[in-house]
N, C-alpha and C positions, 0 to 999 in steps of 0.2 A: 967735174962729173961725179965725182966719186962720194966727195961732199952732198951733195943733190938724192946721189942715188941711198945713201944714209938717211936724208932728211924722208923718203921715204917711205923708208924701212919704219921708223918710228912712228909714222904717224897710219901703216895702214893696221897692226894689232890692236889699236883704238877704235878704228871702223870697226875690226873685226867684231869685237869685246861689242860694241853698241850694236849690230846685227844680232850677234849670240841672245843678249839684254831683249833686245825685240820678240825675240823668237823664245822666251821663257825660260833660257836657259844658264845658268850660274855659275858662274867659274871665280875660285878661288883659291889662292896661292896657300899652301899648308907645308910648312918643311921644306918651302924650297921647291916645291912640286908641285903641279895643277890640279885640282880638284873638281871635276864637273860634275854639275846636277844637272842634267836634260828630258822634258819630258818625251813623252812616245813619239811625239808627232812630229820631235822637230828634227830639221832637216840634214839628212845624213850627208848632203854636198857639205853643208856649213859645220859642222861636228868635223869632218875628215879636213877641214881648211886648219881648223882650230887645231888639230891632231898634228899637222905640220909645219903651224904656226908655234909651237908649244913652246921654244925657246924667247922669241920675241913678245907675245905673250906673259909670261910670266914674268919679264925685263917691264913690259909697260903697265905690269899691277904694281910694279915694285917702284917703277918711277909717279904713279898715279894712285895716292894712298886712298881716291873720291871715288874708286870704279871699286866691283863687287868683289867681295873676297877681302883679307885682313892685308895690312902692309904686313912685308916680309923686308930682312932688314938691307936696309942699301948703303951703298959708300955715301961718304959725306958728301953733298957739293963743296965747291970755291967756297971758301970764304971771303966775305966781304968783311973789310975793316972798318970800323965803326969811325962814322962822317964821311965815305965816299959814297957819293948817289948812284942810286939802283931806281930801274924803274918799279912801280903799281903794277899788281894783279887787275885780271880785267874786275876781278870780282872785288877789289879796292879800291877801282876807278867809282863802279858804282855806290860803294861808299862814300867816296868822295864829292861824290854829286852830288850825295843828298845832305851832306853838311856844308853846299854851297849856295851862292847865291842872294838871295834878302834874308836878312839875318830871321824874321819871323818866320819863314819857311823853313829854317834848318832842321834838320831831323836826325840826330848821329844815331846810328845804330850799336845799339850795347847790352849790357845786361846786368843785370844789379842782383848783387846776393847782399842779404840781410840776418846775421845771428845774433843770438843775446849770450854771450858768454862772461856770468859770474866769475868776479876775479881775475879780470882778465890783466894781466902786466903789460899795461901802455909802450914800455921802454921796448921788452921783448920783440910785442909786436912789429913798431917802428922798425928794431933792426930785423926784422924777419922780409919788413916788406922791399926794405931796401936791399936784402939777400938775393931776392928773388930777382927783382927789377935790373941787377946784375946778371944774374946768372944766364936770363933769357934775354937779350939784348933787344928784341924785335920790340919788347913792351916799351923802348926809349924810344922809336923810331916816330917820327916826324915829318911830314911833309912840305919841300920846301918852294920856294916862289917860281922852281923850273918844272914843277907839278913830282919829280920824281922824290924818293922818300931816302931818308940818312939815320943812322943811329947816332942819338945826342949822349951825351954824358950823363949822366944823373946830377943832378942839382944837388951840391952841400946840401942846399938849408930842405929838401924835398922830405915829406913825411906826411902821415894822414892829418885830416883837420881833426883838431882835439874839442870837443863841446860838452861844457860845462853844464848837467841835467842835473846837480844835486837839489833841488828844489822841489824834484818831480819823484815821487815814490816809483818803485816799480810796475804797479797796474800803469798810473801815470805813462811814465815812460814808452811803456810798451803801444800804449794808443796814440802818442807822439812819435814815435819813430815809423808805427805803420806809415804814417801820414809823411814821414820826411826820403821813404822810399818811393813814393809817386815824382820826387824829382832832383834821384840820385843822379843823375845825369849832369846837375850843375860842377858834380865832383870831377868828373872830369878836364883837366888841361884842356889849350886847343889840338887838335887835329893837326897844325902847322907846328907847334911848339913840344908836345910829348909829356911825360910818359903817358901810356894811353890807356892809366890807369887812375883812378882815385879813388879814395878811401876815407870816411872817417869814423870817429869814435865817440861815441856819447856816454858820458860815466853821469848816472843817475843813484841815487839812495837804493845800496845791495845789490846794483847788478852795473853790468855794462852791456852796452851795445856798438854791432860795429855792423858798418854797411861799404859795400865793397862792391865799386862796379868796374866795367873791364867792357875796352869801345874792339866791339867784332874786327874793325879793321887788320888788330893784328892780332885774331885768335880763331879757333875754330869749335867746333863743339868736343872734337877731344881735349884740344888746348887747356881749356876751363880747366876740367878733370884735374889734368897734369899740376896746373899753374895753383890749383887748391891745396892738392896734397903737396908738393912744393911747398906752400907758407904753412901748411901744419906740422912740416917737417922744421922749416927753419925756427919756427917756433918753439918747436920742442927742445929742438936743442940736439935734433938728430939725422944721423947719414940720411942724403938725398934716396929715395928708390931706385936712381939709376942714375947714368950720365947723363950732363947737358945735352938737349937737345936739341937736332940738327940745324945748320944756322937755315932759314929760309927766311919765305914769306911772311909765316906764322910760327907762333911761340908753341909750336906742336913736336 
């Protein structure tokens, strides 16, 4: 019973928070404290619920980094050890669907970043991406034939594809690689196999190019952010901006 009456607990500050949302009014977490913006109209029943809802509330923005207001910082969950299976997000599952089925229909959802960085050090890189691919483990994770997902090892031999453009000057170049980001997405592993990330490099006459794409399954729109300055960090050769971060679903 006790159990039941917890599960609860948890899920009616969620109603709450999507009522409040309804009714135009905004609440978020600052210092550990709740924050509301409410316009005139809205309803002083729902405001005085929220008023003595204010502990559980604050607990369900901090467990719920998607609802309004900033995450505020929370204990770690369990860790999970890397290769025992965990299930998908529902919002992975439908990833997953869409990189199933006939292979001419698959559609992985991703996103591809593309820079030309002059001078770039192939080797550094390499071990930057590989820094990373450790550090946040969710970017190994794989899903395997029981549909639920595992964190793999990293692969000795795993590194970006290296492409050999010195033939191509750099205007060259640069109208060739537009062209090779329309299907950055072959850079990716599968879905079943990991890391859920790929990468390569084109060294043309005076400059370099790198293209880098990263499958949403295990990242979010903060993620990116993080996961960038992460390899500009590893790259440089300098302290990360903070501690790894928390083991979840996503590399956020």
């Amino acid at each position: 019973m006790e159990d039941t009456q917890r599960g609860a607990g948890e899920r009616d500050p969620l109603a709450l928070l999507r009522e409040l949302a309804e009714q135009g009014v905004t609440v978020r977490a600052r210092r550990g404290r709740l924050s509301v913006d409410a316009p005139p109209d809205a309803p002083e029943e729902l405001l005085d619920r929220l008023t003595a809802a204010k502990e559980p509330v604050l607990a369900a923005i901090t467990a719920h980094p998607g609802l309004p207001g900033p995450r505020v910082a929370a204990a770690d969950p369990e860790p999970r050890p890397s290769g025992r299976p965990f299930p998908v997000t529902d919002l992975q599952s439908a990833y997953q669907v869409g990189e199933s089925g006939f292979p001419e229909l698959a559609t992985p959802a991703y996103i591809a970043h593309g820079f030309e960085v002059p001078g770039l050090d192939t080797g550094r890189w390499h071990a930057a991406l590989r820094t990373v691919l450790t550090r946040h483990e969710m970017l190994r994770a794989a899903v395997g034939p029981d549909g639920r997902q595992r964190v793999v090892p990293l692969d000795d031999g795993w590194g970006p594809a290296l492409v050999d453009w010195s033939h191509l000057d750099a205007a060259e170049a640069r109208a060739a690689f537009h062209r090779e980001r329309e299907t950055a997405a072959a850079l990716l592993p599968g879905l079943t196999d990991g890391p859920q990330l790929g990468c390569a490099v084109y060294s043309a006459r005076g400059t370099t190019f790198v293209l880098l794409c990263l499958r949403l399954f295990v990242l979010d729109a903060r993620s990116i952010g993080l996961l960038c300055r992460d390899l500009a960090d590893a790259y440089e050769g300098r302290a990360f901006a903070g501690p790894p971060v928390e083991r979840g679903y996503f590399a956020r």
